[in-house]
C-alpha positions as CSV (number, residue, x, y, z in Angstrom):
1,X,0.0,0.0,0.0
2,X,0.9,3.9,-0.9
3,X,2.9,6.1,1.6
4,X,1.5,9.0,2.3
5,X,4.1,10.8,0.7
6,X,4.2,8.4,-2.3
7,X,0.3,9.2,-2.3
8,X,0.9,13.0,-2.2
9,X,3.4,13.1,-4.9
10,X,1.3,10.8,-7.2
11,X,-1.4,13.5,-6.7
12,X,1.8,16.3,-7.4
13,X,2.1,14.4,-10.9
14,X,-1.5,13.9,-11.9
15,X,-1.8,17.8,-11.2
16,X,0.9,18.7,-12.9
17,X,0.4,16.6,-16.0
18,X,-3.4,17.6,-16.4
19,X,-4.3,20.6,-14.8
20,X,-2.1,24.2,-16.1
21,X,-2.2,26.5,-13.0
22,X,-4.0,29.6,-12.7
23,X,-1.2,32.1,-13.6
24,X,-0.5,30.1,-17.2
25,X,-3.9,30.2,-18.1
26,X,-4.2,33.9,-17.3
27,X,-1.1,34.8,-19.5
28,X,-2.7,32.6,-22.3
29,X,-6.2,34.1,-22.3
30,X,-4.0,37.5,-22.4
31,X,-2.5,36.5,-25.7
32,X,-5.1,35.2,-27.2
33,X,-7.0,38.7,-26.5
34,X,-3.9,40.2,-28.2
35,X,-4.1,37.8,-31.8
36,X,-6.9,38.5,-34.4
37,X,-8.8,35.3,-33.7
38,X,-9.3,35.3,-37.6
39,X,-5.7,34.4,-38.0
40,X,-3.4,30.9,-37.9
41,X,-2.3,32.1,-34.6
42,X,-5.5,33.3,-33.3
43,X,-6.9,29.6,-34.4
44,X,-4.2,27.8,-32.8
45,X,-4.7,29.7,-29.5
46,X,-8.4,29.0,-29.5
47,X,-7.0,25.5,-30.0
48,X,-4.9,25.3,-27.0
49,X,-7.8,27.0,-25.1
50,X,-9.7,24.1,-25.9
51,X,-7.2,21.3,-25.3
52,X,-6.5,22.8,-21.7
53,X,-10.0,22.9,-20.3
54,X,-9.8,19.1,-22.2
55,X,-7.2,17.8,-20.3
56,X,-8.8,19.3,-17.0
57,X,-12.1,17.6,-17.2
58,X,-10.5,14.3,-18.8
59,X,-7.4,14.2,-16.3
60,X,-5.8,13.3,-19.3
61,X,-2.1,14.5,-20.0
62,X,-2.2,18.4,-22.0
63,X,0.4,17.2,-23.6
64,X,1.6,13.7,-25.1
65,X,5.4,14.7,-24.2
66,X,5.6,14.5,-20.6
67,X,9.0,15.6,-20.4
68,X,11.5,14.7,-17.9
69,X,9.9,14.8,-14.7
70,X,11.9,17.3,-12.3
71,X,11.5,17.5,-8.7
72,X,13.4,19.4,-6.5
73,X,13.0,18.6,-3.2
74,X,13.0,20.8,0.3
75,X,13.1,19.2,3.1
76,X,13.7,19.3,6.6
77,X,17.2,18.2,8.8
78,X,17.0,14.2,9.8
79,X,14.3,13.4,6.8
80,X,15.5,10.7,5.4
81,X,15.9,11.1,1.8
82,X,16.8,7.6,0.4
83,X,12.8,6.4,1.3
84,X,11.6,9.9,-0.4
85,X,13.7,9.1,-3.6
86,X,12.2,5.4,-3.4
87,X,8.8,6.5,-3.1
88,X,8.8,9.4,-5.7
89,X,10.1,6.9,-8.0
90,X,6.8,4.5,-6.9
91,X,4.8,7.5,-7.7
92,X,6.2,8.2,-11.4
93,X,5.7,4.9,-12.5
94,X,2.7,4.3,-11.2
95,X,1.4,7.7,-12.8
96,X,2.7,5.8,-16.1
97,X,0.7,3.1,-15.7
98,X,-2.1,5.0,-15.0
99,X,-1.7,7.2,-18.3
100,X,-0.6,10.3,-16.7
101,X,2.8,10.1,-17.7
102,X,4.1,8.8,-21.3
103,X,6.5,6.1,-21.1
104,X,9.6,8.5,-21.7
105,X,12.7,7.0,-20.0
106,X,15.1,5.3,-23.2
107,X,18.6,3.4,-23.1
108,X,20.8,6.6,-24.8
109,X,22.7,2.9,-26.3
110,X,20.2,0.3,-26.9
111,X,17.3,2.5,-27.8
112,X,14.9,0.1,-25.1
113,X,12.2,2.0,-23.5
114,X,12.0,1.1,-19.7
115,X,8.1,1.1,-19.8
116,X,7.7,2.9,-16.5
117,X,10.0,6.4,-16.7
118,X,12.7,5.0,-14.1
119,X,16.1,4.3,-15.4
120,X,19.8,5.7,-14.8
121,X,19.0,9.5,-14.2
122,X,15.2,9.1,-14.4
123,X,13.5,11.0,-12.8
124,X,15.4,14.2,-11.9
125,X,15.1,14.5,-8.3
126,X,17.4,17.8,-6.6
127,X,17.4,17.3,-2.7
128,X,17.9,20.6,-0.5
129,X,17.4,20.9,3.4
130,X,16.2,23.8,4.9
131,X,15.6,24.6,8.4
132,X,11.7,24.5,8.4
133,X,9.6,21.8,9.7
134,X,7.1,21.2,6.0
135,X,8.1,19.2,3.0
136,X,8.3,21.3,-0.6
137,X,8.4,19.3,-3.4
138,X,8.0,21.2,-7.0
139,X,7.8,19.5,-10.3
140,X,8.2,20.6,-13.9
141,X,7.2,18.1,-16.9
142,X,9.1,19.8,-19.8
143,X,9.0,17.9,-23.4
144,X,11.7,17.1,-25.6
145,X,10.3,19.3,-28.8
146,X,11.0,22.3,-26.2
147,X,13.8,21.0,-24.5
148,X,16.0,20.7,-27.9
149,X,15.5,24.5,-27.9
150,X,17.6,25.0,-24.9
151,X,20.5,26.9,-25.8
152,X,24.0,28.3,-24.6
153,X,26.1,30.8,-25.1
154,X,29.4,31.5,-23.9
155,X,30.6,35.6,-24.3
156,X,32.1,36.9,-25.9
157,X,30.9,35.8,-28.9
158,X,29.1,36.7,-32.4
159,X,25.7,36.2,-33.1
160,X,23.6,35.8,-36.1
161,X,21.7,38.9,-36.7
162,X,23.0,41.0,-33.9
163,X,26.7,41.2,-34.2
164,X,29.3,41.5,-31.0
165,X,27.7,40.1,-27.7
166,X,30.4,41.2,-25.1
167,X,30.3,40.3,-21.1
168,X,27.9,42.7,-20.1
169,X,24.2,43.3,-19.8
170,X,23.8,44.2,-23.6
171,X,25.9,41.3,-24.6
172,X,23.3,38.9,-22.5
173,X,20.3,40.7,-24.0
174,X,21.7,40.1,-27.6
175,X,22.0,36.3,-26.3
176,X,18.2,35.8,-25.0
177,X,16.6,37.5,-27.8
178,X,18.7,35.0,-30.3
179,X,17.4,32.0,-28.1
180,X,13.7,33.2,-28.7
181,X,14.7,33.6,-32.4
182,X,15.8,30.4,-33.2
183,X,13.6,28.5,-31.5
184,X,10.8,29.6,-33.7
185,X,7.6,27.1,-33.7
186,X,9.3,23.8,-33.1
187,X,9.4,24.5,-29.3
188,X,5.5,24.9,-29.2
189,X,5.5,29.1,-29.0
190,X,4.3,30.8,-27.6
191,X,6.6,30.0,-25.0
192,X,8.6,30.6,-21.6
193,X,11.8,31.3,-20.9
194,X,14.4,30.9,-17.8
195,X,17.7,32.1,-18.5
196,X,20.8,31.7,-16.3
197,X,23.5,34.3,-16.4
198,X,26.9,32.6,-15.0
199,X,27.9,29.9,-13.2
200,X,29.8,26.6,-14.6
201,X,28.0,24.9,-18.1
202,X,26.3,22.5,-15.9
203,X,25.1,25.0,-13.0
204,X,24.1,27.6,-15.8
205,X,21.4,25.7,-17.3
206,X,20.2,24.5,-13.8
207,X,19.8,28.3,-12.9
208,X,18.2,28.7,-16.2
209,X,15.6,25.6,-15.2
210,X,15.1,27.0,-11.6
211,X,13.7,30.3,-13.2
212,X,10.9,28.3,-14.9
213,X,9.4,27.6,-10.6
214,X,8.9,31.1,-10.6
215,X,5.8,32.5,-10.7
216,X,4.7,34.4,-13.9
217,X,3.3,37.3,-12.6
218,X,6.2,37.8,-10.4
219,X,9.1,40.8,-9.9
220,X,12.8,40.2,-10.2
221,X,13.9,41.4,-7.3
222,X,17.5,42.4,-9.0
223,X,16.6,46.1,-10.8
224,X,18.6,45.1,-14.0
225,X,17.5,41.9,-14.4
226,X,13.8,43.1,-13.9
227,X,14.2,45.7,-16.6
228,X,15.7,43.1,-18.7
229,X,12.7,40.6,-18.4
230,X,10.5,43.2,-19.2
231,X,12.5,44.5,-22.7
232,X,13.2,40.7,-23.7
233,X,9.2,40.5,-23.7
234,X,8.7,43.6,-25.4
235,X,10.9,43.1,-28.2
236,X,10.6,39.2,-28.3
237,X,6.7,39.8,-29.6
238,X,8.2,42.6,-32.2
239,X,9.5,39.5,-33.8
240,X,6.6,38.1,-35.8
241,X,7.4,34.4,-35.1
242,X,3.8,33.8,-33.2
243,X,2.2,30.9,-32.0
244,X,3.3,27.5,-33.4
245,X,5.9,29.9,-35.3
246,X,2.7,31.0,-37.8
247,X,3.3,34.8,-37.6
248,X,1.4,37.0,-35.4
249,X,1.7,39.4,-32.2
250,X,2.6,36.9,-29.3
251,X,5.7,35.0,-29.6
252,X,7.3,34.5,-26.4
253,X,4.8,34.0,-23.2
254,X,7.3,35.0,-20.3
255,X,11.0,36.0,-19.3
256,X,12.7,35.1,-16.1
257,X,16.5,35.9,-15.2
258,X,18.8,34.6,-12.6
259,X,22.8,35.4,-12.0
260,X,25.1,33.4,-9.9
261,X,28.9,33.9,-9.6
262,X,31.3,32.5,-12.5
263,X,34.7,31.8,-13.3
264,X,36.8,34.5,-14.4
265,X,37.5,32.9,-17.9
266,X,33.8,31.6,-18.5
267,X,30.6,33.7,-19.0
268,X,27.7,31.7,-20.1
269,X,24.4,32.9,-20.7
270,X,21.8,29.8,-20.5
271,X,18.9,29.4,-21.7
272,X,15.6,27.1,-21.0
273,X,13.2,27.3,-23.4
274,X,9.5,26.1,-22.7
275,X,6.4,25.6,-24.2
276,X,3.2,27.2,-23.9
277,X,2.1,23.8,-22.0
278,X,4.2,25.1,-18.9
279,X,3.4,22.2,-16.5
280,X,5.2,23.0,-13.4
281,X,3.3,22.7,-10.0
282,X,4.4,22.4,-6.3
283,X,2.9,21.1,-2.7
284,X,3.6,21.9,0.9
285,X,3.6,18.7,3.0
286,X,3.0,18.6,6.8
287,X,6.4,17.4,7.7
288,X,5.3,14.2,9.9
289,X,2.0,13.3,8.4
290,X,3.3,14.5,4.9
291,X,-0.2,15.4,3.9
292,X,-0.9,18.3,1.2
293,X,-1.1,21.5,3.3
294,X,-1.0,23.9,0.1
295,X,-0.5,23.8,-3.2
296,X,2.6,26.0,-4.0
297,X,1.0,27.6,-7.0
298,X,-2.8,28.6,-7.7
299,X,-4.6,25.9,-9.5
300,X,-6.0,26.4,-12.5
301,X,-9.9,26.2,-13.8
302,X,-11.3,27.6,-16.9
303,X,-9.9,29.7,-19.7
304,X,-12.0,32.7,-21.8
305,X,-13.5,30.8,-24.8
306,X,-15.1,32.4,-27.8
307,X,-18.2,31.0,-29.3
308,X,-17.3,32.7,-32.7
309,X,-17.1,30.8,-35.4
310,X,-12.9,30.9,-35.8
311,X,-11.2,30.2,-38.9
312,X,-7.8,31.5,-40.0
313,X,-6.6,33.7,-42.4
314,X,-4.7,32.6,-45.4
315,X,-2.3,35.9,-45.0
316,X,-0.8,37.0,-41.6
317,X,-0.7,40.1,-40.1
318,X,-3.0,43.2,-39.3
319,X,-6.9,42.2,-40.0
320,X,-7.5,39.1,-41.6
321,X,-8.0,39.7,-45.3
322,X,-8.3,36.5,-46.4
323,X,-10.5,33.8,-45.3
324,X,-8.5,30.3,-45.7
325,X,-9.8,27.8,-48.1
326,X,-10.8,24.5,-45.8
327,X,-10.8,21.2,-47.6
328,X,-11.6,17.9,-46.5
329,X,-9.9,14.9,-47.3
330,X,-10.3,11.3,-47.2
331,X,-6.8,9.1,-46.8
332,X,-5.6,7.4,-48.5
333,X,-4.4,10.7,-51.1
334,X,-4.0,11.5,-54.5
335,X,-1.1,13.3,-56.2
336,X,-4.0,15.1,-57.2
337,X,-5.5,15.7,-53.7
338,X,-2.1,17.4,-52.4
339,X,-1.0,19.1,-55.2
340,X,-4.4,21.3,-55.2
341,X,-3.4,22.7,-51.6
342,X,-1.5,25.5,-51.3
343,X,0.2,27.1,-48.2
344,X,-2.8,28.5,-45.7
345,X,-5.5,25.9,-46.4
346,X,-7.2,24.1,-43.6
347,X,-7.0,20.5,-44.2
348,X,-9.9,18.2,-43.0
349,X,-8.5,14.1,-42.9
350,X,-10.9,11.2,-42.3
351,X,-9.9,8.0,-42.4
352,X,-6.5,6.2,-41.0
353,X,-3.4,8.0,-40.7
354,X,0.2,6.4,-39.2
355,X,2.0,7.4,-36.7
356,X,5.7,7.5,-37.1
357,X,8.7,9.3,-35.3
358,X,12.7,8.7,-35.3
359,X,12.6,5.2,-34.7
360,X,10.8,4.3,-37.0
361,X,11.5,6.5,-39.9
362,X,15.4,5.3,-39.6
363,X,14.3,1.7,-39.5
364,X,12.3,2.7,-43.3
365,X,15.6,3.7,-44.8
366,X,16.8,0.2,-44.9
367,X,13.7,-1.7,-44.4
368,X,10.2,-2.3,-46.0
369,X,6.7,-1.2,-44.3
370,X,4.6,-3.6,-42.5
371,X,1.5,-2.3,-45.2
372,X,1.0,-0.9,-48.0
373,X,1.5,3.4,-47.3
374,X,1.3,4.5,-51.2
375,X,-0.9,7.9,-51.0
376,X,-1.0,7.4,-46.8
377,X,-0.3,9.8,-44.2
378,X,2.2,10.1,-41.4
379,X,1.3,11.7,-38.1
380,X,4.7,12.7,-36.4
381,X,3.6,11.7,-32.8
382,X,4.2,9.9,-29.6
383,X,0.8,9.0,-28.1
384,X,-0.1,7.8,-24.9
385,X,-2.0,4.8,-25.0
386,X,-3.7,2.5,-22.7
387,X,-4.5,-1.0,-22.8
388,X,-7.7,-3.2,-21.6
389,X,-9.5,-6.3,-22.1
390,X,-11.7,-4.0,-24.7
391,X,-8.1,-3.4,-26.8
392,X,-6.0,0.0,-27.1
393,X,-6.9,3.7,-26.1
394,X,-5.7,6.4,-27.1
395,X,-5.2,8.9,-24.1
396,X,-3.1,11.7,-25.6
397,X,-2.0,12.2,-29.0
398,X,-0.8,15.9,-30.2
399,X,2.2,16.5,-32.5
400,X,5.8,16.2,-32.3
401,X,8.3,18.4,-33.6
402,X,9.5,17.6,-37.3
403,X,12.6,18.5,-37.6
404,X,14.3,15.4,-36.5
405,X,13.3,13.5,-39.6
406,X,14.7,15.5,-41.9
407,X,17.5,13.3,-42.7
408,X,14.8,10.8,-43.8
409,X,11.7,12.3,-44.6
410,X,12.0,13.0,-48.3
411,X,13.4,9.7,-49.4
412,X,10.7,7.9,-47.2
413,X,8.3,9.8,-49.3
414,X,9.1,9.0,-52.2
415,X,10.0,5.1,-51.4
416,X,6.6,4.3,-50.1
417,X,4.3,6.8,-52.1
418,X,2.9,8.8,-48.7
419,X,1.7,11.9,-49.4
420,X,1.4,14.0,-46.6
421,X,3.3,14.5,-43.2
422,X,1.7,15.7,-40.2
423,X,3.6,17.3,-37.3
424,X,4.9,20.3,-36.0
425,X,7.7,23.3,-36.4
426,X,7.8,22.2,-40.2
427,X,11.0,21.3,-42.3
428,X,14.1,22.1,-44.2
429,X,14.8,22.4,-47.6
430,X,15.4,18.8,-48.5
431,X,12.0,18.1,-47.4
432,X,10.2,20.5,-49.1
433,X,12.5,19.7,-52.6
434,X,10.6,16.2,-52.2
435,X,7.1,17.7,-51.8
436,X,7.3,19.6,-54.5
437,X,9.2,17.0,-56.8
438,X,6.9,14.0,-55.5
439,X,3.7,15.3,-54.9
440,X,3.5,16.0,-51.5
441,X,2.1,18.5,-48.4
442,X,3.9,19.0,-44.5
443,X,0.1,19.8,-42.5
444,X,1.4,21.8,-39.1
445,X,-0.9,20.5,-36.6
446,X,-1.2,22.5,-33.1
447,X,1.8,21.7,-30.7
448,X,0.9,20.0,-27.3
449,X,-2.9,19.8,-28.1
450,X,-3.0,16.8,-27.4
451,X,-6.4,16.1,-26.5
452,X,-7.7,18.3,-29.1
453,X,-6.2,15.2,-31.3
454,X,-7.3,12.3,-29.5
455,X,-10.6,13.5,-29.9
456,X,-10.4,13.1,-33.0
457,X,-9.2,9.7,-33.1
458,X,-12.2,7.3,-33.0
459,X,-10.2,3.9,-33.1
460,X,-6.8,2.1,-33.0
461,X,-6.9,-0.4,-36.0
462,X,-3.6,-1.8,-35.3
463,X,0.3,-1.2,-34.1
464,X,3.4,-2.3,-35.7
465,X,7.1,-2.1,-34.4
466,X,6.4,-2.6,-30.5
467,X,9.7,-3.3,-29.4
468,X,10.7,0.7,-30.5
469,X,8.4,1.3,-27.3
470,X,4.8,2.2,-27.1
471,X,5.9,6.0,-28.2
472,X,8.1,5.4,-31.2
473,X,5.7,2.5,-32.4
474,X,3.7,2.9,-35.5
475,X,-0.3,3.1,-34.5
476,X,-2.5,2.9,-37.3
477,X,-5.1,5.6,-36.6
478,X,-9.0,5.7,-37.6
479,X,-9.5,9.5,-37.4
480,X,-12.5,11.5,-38.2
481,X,-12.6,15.6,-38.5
482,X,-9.0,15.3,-38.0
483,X,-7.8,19.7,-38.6
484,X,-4.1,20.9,-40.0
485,X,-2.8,23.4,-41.8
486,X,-0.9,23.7,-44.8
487,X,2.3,25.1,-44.1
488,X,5.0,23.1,-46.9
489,X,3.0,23.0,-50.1
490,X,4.0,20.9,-53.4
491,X,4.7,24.2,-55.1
492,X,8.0,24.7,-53.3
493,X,6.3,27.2,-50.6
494,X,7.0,27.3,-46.8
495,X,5.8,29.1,-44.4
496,X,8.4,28.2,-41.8
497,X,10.9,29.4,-44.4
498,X,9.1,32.6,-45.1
499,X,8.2,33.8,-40.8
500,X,12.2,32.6,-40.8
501,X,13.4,34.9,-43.1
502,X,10.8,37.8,-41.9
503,X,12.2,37.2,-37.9
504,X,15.5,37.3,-38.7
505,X,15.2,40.7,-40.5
506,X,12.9,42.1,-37.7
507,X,16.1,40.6,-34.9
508,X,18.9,42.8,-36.8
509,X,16.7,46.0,-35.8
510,X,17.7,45.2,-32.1
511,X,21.7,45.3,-33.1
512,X,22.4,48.8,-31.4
513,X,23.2,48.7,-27.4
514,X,20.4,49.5,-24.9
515,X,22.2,48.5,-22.2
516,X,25.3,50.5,-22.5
């Protein structure tokens, strides 16, 4: 039977993994006030609107990628911290089993999913005492797509766009505006940031992470740094990137800063990027019962909706102009079907769709598919399923980022006939040569709604390649009303390309010192 404790973190991880707190879903209704709802962006935020009050009343993950889990730990002198680490790691996997958690933990050599999120270095757990008598124990779920945004930067040093960053406040500014820059949609903007001024490469992006438990609405108590927050999110949403990197007025969410002491030959500036599904949450325990006392941060319930009908523009920027053209589609595709589609549409899929990520897309290189894919789709996701007598489930099923199948995406297009991709952040230029060459269209799906998606999925027909682990298997999907948007087109046009191009133009205007 559950500890206590184990019982109060396994409620910690449900909450944290369902449930955005109160401050998030303020500063997401406040974006979404600022985006013409009319727009790409303006439809996507309506969508994550939607997928969080979803995962609240399903207590279903908000997002498929449930990250590393995090926990830093506070506790009191003489607790005995080898039966807390033992019981939080009772806590995570049963959350797996459960659903609440994806089965994320992978052998770096072998590739083998563990099945339960424990392994070497799985979880995260950071131990602290303090002199007080309660138990603090905060958790952050941050997903891979945001995670490979991370960045660092060690001064002085040149950067894209902005020229000279030196070791001083206008060299670090240079250095957190890049990071929002090049992290464009894949990290699921409109995002967070924590960034860590100093310390060691290691203790840098811990700082970094740490400034993720703060709380939004909160003031830097360091003047500098709190007039630095508030210019990085000025000029951040002068950008243009937007929401899932499709343009618009809101590109970066929030801005935290921390400093700690350094070397006298290093300076690094570190940065943590996170999504707009910023699942952090915390409890007080009562140090000897270790019952919840208070939950560290305000819980969230509800989000302003719209009852308008809300479909996007083709164009971006200003008023919408343009209504886009929506198109439904029934899968399997023609050549004729995705060479009709142009950049902007809103594409409607019924029928089955395949799921496919790194696994198994470098397994296709070299190998044949388990069925026939000429004219199918493949949905770039991890799901989380679950299993019962009456078969599979899916419980979470948003998009992954794309990126990482660039290598192979092209060639497995044209080997085995598919027609369209599905995931998000879009592609590189060997991709989109194969779309347009082929016959071919890259749908940007919403990052991290992930049970917008599962709603649409009305029945697993099959699975192939289980032993890649239940997230990098291939489900074969039965989806109805299933919405993306064109953003690669068979005509050689991208999107990504094109809000690329625009940010990095709009990021030179920010060359000059401010902080002299």
């Amino acid at each position: 039977m559950a500890s206590v404790f184990e019982q109060s973190v396994y409620q910690l991880i449900v909450e944290t993994s369902t449930n955005l707190p109160a401050d998030v879903r303020r500063t997401i209704t406040k974006a979404r006030e600022a985006e013409d709802r009319a727009t790409r962006a303006g439809l996507s935020l309506s969508t994550i609107a939607q997928n969080i009050e979803m995962a609240e009343c399903n207590v279903s993950p908000i997002c498929q990628d449930t990250g590393m889990p995090t926990f830093i730990v506070h506790t009191p002198v003489g607790a005995n911290q080898i039966v807390m680490k033992k019981e939080i790691r009772e806590a995570i996997a049963r959350a797996t089993k459960d659903g609440k958690l994806r089965t994320n933990s992978v052998d770096s050599l072998t590739g083998a999913n563990t099945g339960d999120n424990l392994g070497p270095g799985t979880p995260v757990i950071h131990f602290e005492q303090w002199e007080r008598d309660e138990i603090d124990v905060r958790l952050i779920l941050k997903g891979g797509g945001c995670e490979n945004k991370n960045i660092q930067y060690s001064l002085p040093t040149e950067i894209e766009g902005l020229g000279k960053a030196g070791r001083d406040l206008d060299g670090i500014r240079k250095c957190v505006l890049h990071a929002v820059y090049q992290a464009q949609g894949q990290g699921c903007s409109a995002g967070f940031i924590g960034v860590g001024i100093g310390g060691d490469r290691t203790t840098g992006y811990e700082l970094a992470k740490q400034q993720l438990f703060r709380h939004i609405e909160d003031v830097n108590p360091i003047a500098e740094l709190a007039q630095l927050e508030d210019y990085i999110l000025d000029k951040a949403n002068q950008l243009g990137i937007g929401t899932m990197g499709f343009g618009g007025n809101v590109t970066l969410l929030g801005c935290k800063v921390g400093v700690m002491n350094r070397l006298p030959a290093s300076f690094f500036v570190s940065v943590a990027y996170n999504c707009w599904a910023y699942r952090r949450q915390g409890v007080l325990l009562d140090g000897t019962s270790h019952e919840i006392k208070e939950w560290i941060y305000e819980s969230g319930t509800g989000i302003a909706m719209t009852n308008e009908a809300e479909t996007p523009s083709a164009n971006e920027g200003g008023e919408a102009t343009e209504k886009a053209r929506e198109v439904v589609l029934q899968m399997p595709l023609t050549e004729e079907d995705v060479r009709s589609l142009k950049v902007g549409d809103v594409v409607i899929l019924n029928g089955e769709m395949h799921t496919g990520r790194d696994a198994l897309h470098k397994h296709l290189m070299d190998h044949d598919a388990p069925l026939d894919l000429n004219g199918g789709v493949i949905y770039h996701c991890g799901p989380v399923m679950l299993k019962d007598e009456a078969g599979w489930h899916v419980k979470a099923a948003g998009p992954t980022t794309s990126i990482r199948e660039e290598p192979y995406q092209g060639d497995i297009m044209k080997k085995f006939g598919l027609r369209a991709v599905i995931g998000k952040g879009g592609m590189g230029p060997k991709t989109l040569k194969a779309l347009q060459e082929h016959g071919g269209v890259y749908l940007n799906a919403v990052g991290g709604a992930a049970q917008y998606y599962a709603e649409c999925i009305k029945n697993v027909n099959g699975v192939d390649f289980m032993e890649f682990g239940i997230p990098e298997a291939m489900w074969h999907l039965q989806v109805e009303g299933f919405a993306a948007i064109v953003t690669m087109d068979a005509h050689g046009n991208s999107l990504h390309a094109d809000v690329d191009k625009d940010s990095k133009a709009k990021l030179a205007q920010f060359k000059d010192p401010v902080f002299a």
